[in-house]
C-alpha positions in Angstrom: -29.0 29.9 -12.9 -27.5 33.1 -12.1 -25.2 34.8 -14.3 -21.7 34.7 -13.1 -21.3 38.9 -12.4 -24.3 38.7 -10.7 -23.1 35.9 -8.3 -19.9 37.3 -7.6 -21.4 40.2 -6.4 -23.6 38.7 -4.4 -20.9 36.8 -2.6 -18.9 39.3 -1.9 -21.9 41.1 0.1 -22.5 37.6 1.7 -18.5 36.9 2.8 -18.4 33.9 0.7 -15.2 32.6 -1.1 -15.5 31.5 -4.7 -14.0 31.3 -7.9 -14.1 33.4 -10.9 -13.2 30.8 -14.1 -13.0 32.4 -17.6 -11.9 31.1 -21.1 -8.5 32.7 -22.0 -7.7 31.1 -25.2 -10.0 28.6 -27.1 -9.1 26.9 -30.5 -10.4 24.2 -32.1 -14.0 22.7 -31.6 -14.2 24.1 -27.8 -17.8 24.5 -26.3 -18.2 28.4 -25.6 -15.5 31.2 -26.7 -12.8 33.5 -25.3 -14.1 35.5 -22.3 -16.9 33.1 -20.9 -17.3 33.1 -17.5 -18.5 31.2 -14.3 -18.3 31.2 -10.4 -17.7 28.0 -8.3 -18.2 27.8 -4.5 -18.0 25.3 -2.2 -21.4 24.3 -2.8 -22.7 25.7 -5.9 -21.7 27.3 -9.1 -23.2 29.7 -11.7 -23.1 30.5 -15.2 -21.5 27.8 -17.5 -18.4 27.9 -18.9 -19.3 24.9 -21.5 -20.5 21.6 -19.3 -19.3 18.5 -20.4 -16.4 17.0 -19.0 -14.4 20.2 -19.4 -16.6 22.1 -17.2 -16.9 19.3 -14.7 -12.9 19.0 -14.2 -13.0 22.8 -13.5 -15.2 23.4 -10.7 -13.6 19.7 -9.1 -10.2 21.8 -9.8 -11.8 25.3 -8.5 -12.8 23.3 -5.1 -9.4 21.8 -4.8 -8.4 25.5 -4.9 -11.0 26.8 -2.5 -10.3 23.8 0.0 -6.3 24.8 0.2 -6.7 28.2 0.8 -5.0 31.0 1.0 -1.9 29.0 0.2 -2.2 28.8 -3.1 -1.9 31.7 -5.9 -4.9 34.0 -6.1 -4.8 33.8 -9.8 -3.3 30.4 -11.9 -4.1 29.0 -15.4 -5.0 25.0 -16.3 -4.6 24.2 -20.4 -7.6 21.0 -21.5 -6.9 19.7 -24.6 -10.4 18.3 -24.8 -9.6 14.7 -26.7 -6.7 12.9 -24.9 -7.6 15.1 -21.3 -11.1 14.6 -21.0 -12.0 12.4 -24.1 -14.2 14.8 -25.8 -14.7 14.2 -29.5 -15.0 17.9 -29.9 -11.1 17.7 -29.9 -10.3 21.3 -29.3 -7.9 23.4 -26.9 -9.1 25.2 -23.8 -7.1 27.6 -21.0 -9.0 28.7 -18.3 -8.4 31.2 -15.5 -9.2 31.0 -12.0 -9.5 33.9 -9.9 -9.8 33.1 -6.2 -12.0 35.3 -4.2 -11.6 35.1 -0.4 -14.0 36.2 1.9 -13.0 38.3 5.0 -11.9 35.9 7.9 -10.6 39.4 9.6 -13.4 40.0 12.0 -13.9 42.7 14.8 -16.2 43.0 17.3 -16.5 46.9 18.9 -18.9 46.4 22.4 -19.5 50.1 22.9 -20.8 52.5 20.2 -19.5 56.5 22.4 -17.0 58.9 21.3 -13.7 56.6 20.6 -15.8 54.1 18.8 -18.0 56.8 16.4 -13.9 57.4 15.7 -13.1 53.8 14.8 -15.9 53.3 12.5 -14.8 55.6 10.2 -11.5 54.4 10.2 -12.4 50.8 9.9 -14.8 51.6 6.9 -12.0 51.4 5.0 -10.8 48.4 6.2 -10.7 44.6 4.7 -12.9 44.1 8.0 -15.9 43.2 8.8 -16.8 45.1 11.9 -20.0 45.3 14.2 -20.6 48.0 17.0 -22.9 46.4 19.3 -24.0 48.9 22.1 -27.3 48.9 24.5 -27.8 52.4 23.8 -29.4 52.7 20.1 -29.3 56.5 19.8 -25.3 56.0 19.8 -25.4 53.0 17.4 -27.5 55.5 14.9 -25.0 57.8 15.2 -22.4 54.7 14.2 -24.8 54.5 11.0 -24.7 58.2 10.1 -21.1 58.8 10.8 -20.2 56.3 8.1 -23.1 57.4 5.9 -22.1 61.2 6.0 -18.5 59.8 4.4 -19.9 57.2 2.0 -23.2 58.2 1.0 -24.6 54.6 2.6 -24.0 52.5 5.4 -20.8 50.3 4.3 -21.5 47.0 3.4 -18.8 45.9 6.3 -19.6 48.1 9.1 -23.0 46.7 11.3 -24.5 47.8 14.2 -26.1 45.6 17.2 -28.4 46.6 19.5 -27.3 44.8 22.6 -30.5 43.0 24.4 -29.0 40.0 25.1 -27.1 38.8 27.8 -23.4 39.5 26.8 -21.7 35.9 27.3 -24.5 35.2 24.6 -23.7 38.0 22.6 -19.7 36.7 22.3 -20.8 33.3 22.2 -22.5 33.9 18.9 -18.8 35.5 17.6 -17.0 34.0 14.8 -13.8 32.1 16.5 -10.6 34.0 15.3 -12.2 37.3 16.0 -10.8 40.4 17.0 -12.9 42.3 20.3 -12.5 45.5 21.4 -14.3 46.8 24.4 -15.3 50.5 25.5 -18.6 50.7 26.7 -20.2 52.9 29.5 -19.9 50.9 32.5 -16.9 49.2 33.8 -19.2 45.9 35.2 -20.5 45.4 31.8 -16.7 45.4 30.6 -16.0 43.3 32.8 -18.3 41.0 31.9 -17.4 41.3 28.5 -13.6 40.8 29.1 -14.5 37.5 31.0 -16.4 36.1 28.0 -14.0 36.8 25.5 -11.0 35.5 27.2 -12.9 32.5 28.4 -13.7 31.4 24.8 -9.9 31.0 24.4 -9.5 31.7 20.2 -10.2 35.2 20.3 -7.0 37.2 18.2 -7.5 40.0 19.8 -8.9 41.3 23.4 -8.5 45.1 23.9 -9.8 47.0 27.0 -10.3 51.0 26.6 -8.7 51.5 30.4 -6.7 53.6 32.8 -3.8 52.1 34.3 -5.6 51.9 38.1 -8.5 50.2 35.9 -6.2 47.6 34.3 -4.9 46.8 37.2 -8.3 46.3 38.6 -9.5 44.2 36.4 -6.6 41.9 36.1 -6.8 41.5 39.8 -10.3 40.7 39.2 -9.9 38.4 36.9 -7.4 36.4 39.2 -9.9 36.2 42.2 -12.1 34.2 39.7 -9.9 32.1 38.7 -8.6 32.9 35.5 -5.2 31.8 34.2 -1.7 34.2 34.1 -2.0 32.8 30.5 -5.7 33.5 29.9 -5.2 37.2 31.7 -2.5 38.3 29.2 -4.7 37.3 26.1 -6.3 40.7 27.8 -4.3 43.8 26.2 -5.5 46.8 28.8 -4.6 49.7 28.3 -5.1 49.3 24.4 -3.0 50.9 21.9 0.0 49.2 23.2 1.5 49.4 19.4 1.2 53.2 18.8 1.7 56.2 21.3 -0.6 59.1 20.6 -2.6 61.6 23.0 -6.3 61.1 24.4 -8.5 62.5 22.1 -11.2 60.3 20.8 -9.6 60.0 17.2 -6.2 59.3 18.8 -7.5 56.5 20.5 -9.2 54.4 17.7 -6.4 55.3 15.8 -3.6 53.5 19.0 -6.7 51.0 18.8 -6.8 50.0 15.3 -2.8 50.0 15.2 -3.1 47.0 17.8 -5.5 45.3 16.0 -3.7 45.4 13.1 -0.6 44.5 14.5 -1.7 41.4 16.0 -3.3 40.7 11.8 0.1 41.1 10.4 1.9 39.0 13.1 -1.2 36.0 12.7 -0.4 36.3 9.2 3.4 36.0 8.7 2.8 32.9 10.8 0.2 31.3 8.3 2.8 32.2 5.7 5.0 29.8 7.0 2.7 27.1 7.5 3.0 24.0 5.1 0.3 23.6 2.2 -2.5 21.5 3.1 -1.6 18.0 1.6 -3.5 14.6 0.9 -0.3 12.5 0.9 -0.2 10.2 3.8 3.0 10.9 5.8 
């Protein structure tokens, strides 16, 4: 079994969401001493904090917390007294910790890897975001990779690159839902084709176009020929950096771009603030 620093690293670098649960305070006959440690997911755990009933009731309580979500406290405290709680002859008193750790559900998709995009990716890099340049060009995706590297000594663990050889409905197809896309590549028909797919899938947060006001237009226009909804064409945000007014230059521009993108975060989030906890209570 894996220790538990070991597993909580490892989940971090795989975007999983666990729990960190540690002894606090121990008296009595309790199985293992102040500062043991374990990590629960969804699925598994690692490390023990004791077994037994004691350890059983806290990953079944570290699920519960995992299920709810974000809603609950990152960090909250249960107290066992081991005899009359979980009928333990040991008979001694145990408080455990549990430390939630998300993963990232804030997910952006860059199609396009030229001058405004080497920009983004070293702004992004020091972002809670998990971000992947995809671009058909794999000179410029290499210089994605050594633009972050020259400011980090190593590619950040959050920042990817994908050579694009597929076709690109495929390519957004095999996005997360809830993701954020930007898209700036070299040709406007591949932009196009790229705007279509996003919008078309209908959950995407976030659907910026790198454009000119004539080529907004356009492709607006273009969009209603085929078909597309007034609703579905305003999930399209063209020009981007509709949140921010700065000049032309490449920085400037991932800078308006990541201020939309962020925007639209802290608006999707004040409304899960306000949503009711997840309950089992039938109404």
């Amino acid at each position: 079994c894996m220790n538990w620093l070991k597993a909580l690293a490892q989940h971090a670098d795989n975007n999983i969401s666990c729990v960190l649960i540690t002894v606090i305070e121990s008296s009595g006959s309790a199985p293992r001493v102040v500062g043991t440690r374990m990590v629960v997911t969804a699925d598994g755990f690692s490390d023990t904090v004791g077994g037994g009933a004691l350890e059983h009731e806290a990953i079944e309580h570290a699920r519960e917390l995992l299920q709810a979500g974000q809603h609950e406290p990152p960090i909250s405290h249960r107290e066992f007294t081991l005899g009359s709680d979980l009928t333990q002859c040991c008979g001694g008193r145990v408080t455990l910790q549990f430390d939630c750790h998300w993963s990232n559900d804030f997910t952006l998709h860059v199609f396009g890897a030229g001058h405004v995009a080497q920009e983004l990716a070293r702004i992004v890099q020091r972002l809670s975001c998990r971000t992947t340049f995809y671009d058909a060009r794999e000179p410029w995706l290499d210089k994605v990779k050594k633009g972050i590297e020259a400011q980090d000594g190593d590619t950040h663990a959050f920042v990817n690159t994908h050579l694009m050889t597929e076709n690109p409905y495929t390519l957004v197809e095999q996005c997360p839902a809830n993701s954020y896309f930007v898209i700036m590549t070299h040709s406007h028909e591949l932009d196009m084709e790229l705007v279509e797919a996003v919008i078309s899938r209908q959950d995407a947060l976030y659907c910026g176009l790198i454009a000119s006001d004539s080529k907004a237009a356009s492709f607006r226009s273009r969009l209603k020929r085929k078909g597309f909804s007034t609703d579905e064409i305003e999930g399209l945000t063209a020009p981007l950096g509709c949140h921010s007014e700065t000049g032309n230059t490449p920085m400037e521009v991932a800078v308006a771009t990541v201020a939309d993108v962020l925007h639209i975060r802290q608006q999707q989030l004040k409304k899960l603030a306000v949503q009711p906890s997840p309950t089992t209570e039938e109404p």
